[in-house]
Backbone as a ProteinNet text record, in pm:
[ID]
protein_1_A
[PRIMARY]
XXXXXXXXXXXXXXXXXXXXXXXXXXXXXXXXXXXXXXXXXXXXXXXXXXXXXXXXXXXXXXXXXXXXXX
[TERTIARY]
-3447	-3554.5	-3661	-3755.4	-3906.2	-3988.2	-4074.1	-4214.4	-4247.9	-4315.6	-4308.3	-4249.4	-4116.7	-4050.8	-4016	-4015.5	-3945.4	-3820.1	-3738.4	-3601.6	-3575.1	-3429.1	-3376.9	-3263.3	-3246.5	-3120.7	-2958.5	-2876	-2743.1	-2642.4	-2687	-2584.2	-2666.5	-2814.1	-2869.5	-2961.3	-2918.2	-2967.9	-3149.4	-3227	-3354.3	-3433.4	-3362	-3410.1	-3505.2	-3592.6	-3685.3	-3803	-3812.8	-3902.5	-3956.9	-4005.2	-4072	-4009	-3990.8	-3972.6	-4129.5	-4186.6	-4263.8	-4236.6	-4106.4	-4119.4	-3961.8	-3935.8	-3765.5	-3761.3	-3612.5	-3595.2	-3460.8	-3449.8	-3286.4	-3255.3	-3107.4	-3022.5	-2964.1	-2953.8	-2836.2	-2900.8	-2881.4	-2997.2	-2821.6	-2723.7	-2619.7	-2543	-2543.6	-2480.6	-2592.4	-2581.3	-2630.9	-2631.3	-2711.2	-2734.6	-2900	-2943.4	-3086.9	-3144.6	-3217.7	-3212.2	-3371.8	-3411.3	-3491.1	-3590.7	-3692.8	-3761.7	-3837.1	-3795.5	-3849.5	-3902.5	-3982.4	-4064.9	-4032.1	-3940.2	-3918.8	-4058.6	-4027.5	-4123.2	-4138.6	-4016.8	-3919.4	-3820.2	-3788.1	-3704.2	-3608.4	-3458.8	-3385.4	-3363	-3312	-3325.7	-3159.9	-3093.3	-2932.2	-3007.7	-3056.8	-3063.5	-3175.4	-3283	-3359	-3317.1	-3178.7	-3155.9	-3071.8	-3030.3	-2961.6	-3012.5	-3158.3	-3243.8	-3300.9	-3375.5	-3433.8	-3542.6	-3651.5	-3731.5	-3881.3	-3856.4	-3956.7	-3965.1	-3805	-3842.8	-3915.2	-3969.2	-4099.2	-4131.8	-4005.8	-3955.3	-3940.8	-3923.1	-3882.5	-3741.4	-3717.9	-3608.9	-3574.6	-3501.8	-3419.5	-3298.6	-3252.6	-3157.1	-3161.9	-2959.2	-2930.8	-2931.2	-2879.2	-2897.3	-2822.7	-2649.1	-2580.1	-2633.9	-2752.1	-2815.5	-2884.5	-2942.9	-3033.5	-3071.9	-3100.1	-3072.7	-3242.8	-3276.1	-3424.8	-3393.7	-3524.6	-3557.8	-3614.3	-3569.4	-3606.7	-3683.7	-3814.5	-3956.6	-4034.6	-3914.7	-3952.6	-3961.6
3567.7	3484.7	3573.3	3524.1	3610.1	3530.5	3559.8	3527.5	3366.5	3253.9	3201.4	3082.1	3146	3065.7	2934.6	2842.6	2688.1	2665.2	2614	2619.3	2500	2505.5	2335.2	2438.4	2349.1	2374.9	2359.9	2435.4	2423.4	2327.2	2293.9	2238.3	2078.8	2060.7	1889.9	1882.5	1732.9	1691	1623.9	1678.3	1627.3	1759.2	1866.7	1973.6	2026.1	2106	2167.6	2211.1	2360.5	2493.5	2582.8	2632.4	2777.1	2888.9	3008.2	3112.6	3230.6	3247.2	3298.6	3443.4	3559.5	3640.4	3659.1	3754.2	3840.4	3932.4	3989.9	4134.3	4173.3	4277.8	4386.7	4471	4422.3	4521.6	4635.3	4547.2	4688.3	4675.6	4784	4766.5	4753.9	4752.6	4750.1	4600.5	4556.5	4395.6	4304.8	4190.8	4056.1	4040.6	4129.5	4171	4070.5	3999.1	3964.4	3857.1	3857.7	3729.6	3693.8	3575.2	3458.5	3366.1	3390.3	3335	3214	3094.2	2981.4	2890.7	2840.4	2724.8	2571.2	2523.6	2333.4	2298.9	2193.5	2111	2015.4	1920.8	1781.4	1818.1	1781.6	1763.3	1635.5	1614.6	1594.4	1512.7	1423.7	1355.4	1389.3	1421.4	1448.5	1605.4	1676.8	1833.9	1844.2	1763	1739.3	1724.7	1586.3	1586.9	1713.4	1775.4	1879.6	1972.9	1990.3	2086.9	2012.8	2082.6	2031.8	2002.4	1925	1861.1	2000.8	2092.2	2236	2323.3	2258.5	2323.9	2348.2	2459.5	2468.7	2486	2399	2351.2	2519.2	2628.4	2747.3	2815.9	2924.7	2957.1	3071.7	3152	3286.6	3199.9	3235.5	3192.8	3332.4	3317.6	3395.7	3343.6	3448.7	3373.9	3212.6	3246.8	3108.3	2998.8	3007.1	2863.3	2828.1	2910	2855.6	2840.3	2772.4	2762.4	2743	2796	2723	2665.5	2536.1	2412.9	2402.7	2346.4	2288.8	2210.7	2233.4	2125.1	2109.3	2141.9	2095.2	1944.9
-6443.2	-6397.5	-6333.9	-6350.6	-6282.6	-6217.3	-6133.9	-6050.7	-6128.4	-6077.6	-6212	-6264.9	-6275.6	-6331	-6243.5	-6354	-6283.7	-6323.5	-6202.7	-6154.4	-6122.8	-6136.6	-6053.4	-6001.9	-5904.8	-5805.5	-5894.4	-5851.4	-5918.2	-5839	-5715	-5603.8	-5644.3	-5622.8	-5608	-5677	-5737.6	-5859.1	-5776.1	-5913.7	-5887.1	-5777.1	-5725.8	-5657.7	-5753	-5737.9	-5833.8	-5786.2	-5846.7	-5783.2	-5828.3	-5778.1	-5866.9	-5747.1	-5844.6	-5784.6	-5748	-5623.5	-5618.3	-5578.4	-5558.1	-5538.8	-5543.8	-5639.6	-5658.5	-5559	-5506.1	-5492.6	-5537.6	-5575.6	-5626.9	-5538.7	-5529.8	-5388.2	-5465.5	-5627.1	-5706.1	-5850.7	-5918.2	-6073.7	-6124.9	-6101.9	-6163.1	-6131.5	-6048.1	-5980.1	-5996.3	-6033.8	-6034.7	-5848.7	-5771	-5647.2	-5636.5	-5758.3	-5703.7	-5601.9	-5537.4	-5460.4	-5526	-5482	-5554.9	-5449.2	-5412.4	-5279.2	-5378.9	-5355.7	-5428.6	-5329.9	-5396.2	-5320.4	-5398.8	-5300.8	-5384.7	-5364.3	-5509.8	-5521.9	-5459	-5495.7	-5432.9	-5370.8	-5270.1	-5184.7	-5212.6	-5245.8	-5262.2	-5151.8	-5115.2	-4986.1	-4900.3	-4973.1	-4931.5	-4848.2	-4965.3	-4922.9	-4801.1	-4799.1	-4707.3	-4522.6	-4529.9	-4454.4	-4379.2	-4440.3	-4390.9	-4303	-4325.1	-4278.6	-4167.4	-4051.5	-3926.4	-4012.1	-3882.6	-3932.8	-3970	-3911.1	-3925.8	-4039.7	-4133	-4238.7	-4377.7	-4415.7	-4477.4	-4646.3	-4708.6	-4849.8	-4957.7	-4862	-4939	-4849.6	-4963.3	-4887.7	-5038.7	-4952.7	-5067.3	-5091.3	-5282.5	-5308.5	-5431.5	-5424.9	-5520.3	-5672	-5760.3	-5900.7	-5916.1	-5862.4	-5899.5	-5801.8	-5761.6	-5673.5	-5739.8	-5836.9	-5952.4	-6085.6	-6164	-6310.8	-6326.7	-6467.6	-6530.4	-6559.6	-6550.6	-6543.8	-6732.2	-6798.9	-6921.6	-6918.8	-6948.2	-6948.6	-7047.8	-7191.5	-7314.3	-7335.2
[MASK]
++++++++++++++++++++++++++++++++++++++++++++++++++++++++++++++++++++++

């Protein structure tokens, strides 16, 4: 996945994001992490979070799948 790309969440249904910035800990390990910005907020995943939070957050690869918007 790259800069860009649109994502849905792997844990909640209807989550969905763009990834605005990667980084690599290891060019050899699936080490990447994934700074995405939700679109929608999920109302289960919503509540979880205080009320300050700012609908982004780093996630690794298995938190996220591309989003099919064929």
């Amino acid at each position: 996945m790259k800069v860009g790309d649109l994502i849905k969440s792997s844990a909640f249904e209807g989550q969905h994001g763009v990834i605005i910035e990667t980084e690599s800990h290891s060019p050899y390990l699936d080490a990447s992490w994934y700074h995405v910005v939700w679109l929608k907020l999920n109302r289960h995943y919503a509540l979880s979070h205080n009320k300050d939070w700012t609908r982004h957050e780093w996630c690794r690869a298995h938190e996220i799948e591309p989003r099919d918007i064929s």
